[in-house]
C-alpha positions as CSV (number, residue, x, y, z in Angstrom):
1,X,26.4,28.6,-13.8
2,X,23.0,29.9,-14.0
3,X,22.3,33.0,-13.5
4,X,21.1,33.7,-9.8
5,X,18.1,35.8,-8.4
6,X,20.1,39.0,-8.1
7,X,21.2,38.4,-11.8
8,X,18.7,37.6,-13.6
9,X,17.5,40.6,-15.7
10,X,14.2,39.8,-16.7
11,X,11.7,42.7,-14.6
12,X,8.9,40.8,-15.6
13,X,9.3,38.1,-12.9
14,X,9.8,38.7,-8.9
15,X,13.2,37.7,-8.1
16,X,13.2,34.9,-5.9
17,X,15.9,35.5,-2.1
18,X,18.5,33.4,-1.5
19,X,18.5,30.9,1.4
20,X,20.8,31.8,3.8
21,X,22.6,27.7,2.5
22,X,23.8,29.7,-0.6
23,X,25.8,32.4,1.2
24,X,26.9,29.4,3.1
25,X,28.1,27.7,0.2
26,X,29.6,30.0,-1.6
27,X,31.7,31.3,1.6
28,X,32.7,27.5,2.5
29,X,33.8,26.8,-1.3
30,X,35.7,30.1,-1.1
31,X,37.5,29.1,2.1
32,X,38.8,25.9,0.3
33,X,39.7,27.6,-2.7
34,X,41.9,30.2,-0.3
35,X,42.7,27.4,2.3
36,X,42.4,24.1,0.2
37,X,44.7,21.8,3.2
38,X,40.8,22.6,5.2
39,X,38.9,20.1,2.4
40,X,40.5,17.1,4.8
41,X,38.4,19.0,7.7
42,X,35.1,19.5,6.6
43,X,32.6,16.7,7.0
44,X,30.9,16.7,3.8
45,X,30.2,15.2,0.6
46,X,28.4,16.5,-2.4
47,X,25.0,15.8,-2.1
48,X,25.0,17.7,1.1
49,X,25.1,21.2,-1.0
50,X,21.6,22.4,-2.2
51,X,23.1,24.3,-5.1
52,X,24.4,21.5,-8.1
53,X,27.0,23.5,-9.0
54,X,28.5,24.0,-5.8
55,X,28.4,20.3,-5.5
56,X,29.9,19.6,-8.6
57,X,32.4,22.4,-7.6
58,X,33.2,20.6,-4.2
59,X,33.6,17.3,-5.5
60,X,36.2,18.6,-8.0
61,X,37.9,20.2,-4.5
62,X,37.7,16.2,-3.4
63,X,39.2,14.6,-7.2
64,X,42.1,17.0,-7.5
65,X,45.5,16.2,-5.7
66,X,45.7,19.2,-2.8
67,X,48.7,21.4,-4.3
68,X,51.7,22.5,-2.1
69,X,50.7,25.2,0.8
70,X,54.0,27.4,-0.3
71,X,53.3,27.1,-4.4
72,X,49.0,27.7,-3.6
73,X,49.9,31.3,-2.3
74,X,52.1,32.3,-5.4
75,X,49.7,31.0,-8.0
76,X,45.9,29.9,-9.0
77,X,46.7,26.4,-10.7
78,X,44.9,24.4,-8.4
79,X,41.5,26.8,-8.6
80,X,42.1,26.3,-12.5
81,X,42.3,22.6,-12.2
82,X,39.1,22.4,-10.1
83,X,37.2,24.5,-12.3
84,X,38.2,23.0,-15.2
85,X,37.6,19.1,-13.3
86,X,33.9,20.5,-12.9
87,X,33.4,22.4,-15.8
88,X,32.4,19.7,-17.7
89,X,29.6,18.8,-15.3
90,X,28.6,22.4,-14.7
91,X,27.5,24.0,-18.4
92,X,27.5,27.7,-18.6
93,X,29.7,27.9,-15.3
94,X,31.6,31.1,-15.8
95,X,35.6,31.2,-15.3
96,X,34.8,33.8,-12.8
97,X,33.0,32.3,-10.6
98,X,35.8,31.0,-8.2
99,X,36.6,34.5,-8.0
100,X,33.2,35.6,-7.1
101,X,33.6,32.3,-4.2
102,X,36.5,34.0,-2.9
103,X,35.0,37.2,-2.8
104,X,32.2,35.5,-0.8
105,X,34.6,34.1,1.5
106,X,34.1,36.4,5.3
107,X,36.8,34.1,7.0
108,X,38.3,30.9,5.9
109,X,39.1,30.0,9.3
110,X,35.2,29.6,9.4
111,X,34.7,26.7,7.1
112,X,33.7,24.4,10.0
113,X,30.7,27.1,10.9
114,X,29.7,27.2,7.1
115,X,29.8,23.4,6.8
116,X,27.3,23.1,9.7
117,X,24.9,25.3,8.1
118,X,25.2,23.0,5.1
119,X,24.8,20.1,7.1
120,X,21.7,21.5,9.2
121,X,20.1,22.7,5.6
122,X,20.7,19.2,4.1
123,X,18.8,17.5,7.1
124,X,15.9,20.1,6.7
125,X,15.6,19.0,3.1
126,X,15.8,15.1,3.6
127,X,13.7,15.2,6.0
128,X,11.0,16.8,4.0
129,X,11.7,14.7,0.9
130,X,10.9,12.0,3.4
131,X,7.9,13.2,4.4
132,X,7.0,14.1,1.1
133,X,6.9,10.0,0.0
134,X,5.4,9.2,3.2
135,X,2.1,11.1,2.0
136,X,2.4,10.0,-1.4
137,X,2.5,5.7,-0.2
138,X,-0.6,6.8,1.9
139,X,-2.4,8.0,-1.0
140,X,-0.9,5.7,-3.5
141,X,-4.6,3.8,-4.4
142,X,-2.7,1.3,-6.6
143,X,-0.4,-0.1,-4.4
144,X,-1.6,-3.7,-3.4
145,X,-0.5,-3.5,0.3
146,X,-0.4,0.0,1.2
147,X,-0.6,0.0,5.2
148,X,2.6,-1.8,4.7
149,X,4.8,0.3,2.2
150,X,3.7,3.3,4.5
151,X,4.9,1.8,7.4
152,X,8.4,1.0,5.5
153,X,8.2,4.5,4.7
154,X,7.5,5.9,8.2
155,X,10.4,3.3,9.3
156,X,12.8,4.7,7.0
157,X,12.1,8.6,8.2
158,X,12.6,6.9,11.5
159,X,15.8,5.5,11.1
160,X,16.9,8.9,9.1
161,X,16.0,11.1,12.5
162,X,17.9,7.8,14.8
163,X,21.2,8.6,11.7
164,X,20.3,12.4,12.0
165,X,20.6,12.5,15.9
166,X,24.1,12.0,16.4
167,X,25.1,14.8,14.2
168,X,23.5,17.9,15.9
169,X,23.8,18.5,19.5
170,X,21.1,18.6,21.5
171,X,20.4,22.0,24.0
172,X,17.8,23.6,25.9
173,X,14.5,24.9,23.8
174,X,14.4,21.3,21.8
175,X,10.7,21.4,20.6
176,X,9.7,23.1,17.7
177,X,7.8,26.5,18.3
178,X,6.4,26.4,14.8
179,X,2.2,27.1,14.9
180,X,1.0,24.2,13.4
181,X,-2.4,24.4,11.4
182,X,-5.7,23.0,12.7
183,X,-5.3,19.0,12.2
184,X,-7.7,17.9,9.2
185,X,-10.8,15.9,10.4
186,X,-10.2,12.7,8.2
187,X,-12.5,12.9,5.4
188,X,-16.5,10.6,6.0
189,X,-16.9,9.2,2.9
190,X,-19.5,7.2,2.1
191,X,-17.8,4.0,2.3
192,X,-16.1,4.9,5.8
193,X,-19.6,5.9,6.6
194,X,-21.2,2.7,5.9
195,X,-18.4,0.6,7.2
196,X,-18.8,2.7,10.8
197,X,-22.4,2.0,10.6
198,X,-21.8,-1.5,10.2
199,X,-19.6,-1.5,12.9
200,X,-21.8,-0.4,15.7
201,X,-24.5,-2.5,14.4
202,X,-22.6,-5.5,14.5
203,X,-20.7,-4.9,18.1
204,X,-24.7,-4.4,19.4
205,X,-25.0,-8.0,19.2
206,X,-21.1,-9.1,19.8
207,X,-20.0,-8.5,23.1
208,X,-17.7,-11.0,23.2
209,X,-15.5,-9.6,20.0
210,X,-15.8,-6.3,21.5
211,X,-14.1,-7.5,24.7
212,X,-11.5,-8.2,22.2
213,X,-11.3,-4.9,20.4
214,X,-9.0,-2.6,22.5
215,X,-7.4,-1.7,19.7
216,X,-10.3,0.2,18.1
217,X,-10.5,3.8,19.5
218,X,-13.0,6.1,19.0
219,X,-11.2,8.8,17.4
220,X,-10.3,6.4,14.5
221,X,-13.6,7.2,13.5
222,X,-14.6,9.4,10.7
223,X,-18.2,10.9,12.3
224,X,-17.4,11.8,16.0
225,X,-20.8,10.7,16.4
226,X,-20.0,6.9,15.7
227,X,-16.6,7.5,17.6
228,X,-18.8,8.6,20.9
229,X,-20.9,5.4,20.3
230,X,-18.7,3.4,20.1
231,X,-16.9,4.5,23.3
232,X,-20.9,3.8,24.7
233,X,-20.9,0.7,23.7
234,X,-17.6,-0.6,24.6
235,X,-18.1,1.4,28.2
236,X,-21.5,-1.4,28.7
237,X,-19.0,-4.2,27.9
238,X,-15.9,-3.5,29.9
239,X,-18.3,-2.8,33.0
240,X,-20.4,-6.1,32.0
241,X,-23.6,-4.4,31.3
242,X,-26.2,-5.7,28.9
243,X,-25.7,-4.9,25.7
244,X,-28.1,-4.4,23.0
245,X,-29.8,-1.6,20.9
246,X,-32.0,-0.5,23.7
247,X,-29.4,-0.2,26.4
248,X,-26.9,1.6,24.2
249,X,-29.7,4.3,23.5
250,X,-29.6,4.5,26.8
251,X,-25.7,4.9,27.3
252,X,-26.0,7.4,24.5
253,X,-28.7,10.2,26.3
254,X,-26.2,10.0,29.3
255,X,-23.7,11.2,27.4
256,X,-25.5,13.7,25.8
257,X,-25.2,12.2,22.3
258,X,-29.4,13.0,22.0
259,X,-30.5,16.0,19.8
260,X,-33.2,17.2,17.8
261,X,-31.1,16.4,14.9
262,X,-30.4,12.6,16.0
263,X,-33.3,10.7,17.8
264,X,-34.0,7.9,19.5
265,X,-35.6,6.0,16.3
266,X,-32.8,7.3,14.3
267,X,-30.3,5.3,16.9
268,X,-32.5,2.2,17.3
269,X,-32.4,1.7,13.5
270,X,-29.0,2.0,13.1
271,X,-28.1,-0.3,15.9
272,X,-30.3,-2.9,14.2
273,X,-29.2,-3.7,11.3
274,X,-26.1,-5.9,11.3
275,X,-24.1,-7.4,8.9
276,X,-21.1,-9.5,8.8
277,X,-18.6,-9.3,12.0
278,X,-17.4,-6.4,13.8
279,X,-13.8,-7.0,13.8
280,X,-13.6,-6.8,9.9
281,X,-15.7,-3.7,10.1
282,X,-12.7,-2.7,12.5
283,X,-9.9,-3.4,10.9
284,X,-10.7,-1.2,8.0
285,X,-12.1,1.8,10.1
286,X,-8.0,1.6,11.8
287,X,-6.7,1.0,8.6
288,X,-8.6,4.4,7.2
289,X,-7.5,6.3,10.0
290,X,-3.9,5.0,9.8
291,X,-3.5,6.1,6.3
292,X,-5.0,9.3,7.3
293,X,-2.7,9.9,10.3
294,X,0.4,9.3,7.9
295,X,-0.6,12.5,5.6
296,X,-1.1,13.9,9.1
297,X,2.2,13.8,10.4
298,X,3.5,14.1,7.1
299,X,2.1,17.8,6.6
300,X,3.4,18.1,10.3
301,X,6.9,17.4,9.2
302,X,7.0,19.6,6.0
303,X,5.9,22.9,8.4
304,X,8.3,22.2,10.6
305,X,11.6,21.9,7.9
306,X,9.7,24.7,6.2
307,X,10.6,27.1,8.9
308,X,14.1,28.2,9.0
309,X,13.9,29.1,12.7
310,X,13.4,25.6,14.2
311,X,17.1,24.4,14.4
312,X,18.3,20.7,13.3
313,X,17.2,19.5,17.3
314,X,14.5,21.1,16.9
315,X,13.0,19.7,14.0
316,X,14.4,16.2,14.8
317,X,12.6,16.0,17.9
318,X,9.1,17.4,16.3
319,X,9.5,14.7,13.8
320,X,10.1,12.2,16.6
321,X,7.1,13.0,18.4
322,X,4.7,13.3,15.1
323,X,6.2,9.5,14.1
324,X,5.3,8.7,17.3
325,X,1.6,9.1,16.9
326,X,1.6,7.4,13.6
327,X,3.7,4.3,15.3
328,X,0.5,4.2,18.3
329,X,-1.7,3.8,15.8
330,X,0.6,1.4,13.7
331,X,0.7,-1.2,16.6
332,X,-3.1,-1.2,17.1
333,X,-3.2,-2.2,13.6
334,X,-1.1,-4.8,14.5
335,X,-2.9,-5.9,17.5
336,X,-5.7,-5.9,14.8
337,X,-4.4,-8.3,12.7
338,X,-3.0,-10.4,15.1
339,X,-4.5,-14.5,14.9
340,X,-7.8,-15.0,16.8
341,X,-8.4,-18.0,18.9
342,X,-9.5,-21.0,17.1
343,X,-13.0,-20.6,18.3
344,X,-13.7,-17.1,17.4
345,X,-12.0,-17.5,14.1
346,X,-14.1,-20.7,12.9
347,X,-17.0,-18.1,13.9
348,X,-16.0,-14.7,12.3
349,X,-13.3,-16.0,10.0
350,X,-14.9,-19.1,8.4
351,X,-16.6,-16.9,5.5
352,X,-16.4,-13.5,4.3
353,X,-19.1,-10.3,6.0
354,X,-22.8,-10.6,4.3
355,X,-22.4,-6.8,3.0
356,X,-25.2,-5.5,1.9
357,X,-25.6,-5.2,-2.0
358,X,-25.1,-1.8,-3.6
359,X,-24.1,1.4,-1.9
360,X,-25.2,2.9,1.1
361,X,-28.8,5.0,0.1
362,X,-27.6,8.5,-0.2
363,X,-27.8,11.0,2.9
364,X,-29.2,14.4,3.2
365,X,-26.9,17.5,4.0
366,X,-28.5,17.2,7.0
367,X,-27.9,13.2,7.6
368,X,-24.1,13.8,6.9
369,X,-23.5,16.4,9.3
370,X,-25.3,14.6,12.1
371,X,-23.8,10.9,11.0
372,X,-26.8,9.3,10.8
373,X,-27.2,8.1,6.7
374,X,-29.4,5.1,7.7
């Protein structure tokens, strides 16, 4: 077995502390080797134990035929059998160490407490493996359909916490008290930039599609800026005011959304040069702020199984509830995608967005941090 923290004698490195799951372990796998008629009592199976050996250890408990209660007490042949069942598995794994599990043994009539630690650790773990390949499909570039394999993946955590549920009984105090860190404002690159631009400038002159664009909110958007105008702008339609440039400037200064830093010309310009159809500008404003929202509640989930204090409830009801924000946002994609009537569709569908050739002109410091790069 290798050596562990508290053994290992090189002083040049920090020794790294146990997890209370190892004291666990080793005081479960003790209890069997005292008490080995409790293996048929513990709810287990080997990839539940963080520690390989201790899995290989336990599943040798699971091969080898339990002995006779009467001939266990007057000799070790079973512990020898196990050991030497997962010795072969387990290089380097000392002849000692079911001794040293035995030692580690408190009360063998408290294998069923020791197991539920081992149970509550291996939830913590999956859980965060699962959240680790959520983030990873979100920022996986290459994959041809992304959205979709993060949604699988989101789906999957999902049914993991629905499998995870029944296992751990709920009690009073079920949400997570763990601080979480500020949320990170979704990054406004220049692409996201221009395609929010294009956006606004395109609903201007579309009321009609923007009737039919509930499912675009304004904090999908990367500048809060474009996110407040387009809540101005949508505002105008739902109410049946006129829309145009001039009349969302208008909306804008009653909201406040007038500085020196973004001015009325500054407004008009942007709101006046269209191109292509709103709804495709849109759909991949959602679609940015899906895949963002998945690293989101991703990060959430790691912090939470990160902290030992938040108990298996806990953390499977703070995963719930951070899924749930990315399955919101998952339907208005949906709702995004969904078939348009025949008539819009010959209108907005019939050939791809005029987009304008090249890259957006580059923006000042200053244009970036006020969201107006046109």
């Amino acid at each position: 077995m290798p050596p562990g923290p508290e053994e290992n004698g090189d002083s040049r490195t920090e020794p790294t502390p146990l997890r209370a799951v190892h004291f666990a372990e080793q005081a479960l796998l003790g209890a069997l080797f005292l008490e080995p008629s409790r293996t048929t009592e513990v709810d287990l199976e080997a990839e539940h134990f963080d520690n390989a050996v201790h899995a290989r250890l336990f599943a040798a408990m699971r091969t080898v035929p339990l002995p006779d209660p009467e001939q266990h007490r007057e000799n070790a042949d079973w512990v020898a059998a196990v050991y030497a069942k997962a010795r072969p598995q387990a290089p380097g794994l000392p002849h000692t160490y079911p001794h040293t599990l035995v030692q580690a043994c408190p009360q063998p009539a408290h294998a069923a407490a020791y197991a539920g630690m081992i149970r509550a650790d291996h939830a913590r773990r999956t859980l965060r493996a699962g959240a680790e390949r959520l983030a990873r499909t979100a920022d996986d570039t290459a994959l041809p359909h992304r959205v979709d394999a993060t949604a699988t993946q989101a789906d999957r955590l999902g049914n993991l916490l629905d499998q995870l549920s029944g296992r751990f009984a709920p009690h009073p105090g079920s949400v997570p008290r763990t601080p979480l860190p500020p949320e990170p404002a979704a990054e406004a690159g220049e692409e996201a930039v221009d395609d929010e631009q294009l956006l606004l400038a395109t609903a201007t002159g579309s009321p009609q599609t923007v009737q039919t664009m509930r499912w675009l909110m304004p904090a999908d958007f990367t500048v809060p800026l474009y996110g407040a105008l387009w809540q101005c702008i949508t505002s105008l339609v739902h109410r049946g005011g006129s829309l145009d440039p001039v009349t969302v400037l208008g909306e804008a200064q009653q909201a406040g959304l007038l500085s020196g830093t973004v001015t009325t010309r500054d407004l008009l310009k942007l709101l006046s040069d269209p191109h292509g159809v709103p709804d495709h500008w849109g759909e991949k404003i959602v679609r940015r702020a899906l895949l963002h929202r998945a690293r989101t509640v991703a990060d959430r989930i790691v912090v939470f199984a990160d902290d030992p204090a938040n108990t298996p409830y806990q953390l499977i009801t703070g995963c719930r509830r951070a899924l749930a924000e990315f399955a919101s946002l998952h339907a208005r994609w949906n709702r995004a995608n969904l078939p348009v009537p025949t008539a819009h569709a010959a209108r907005s569908r019939g050939t791809p967005p005029a987009i304008r050739a090249g890259p957006a002109p580059a923006a000042s410091a200053n244009q970036r941090r006020t969201g107006i790069a046109r």
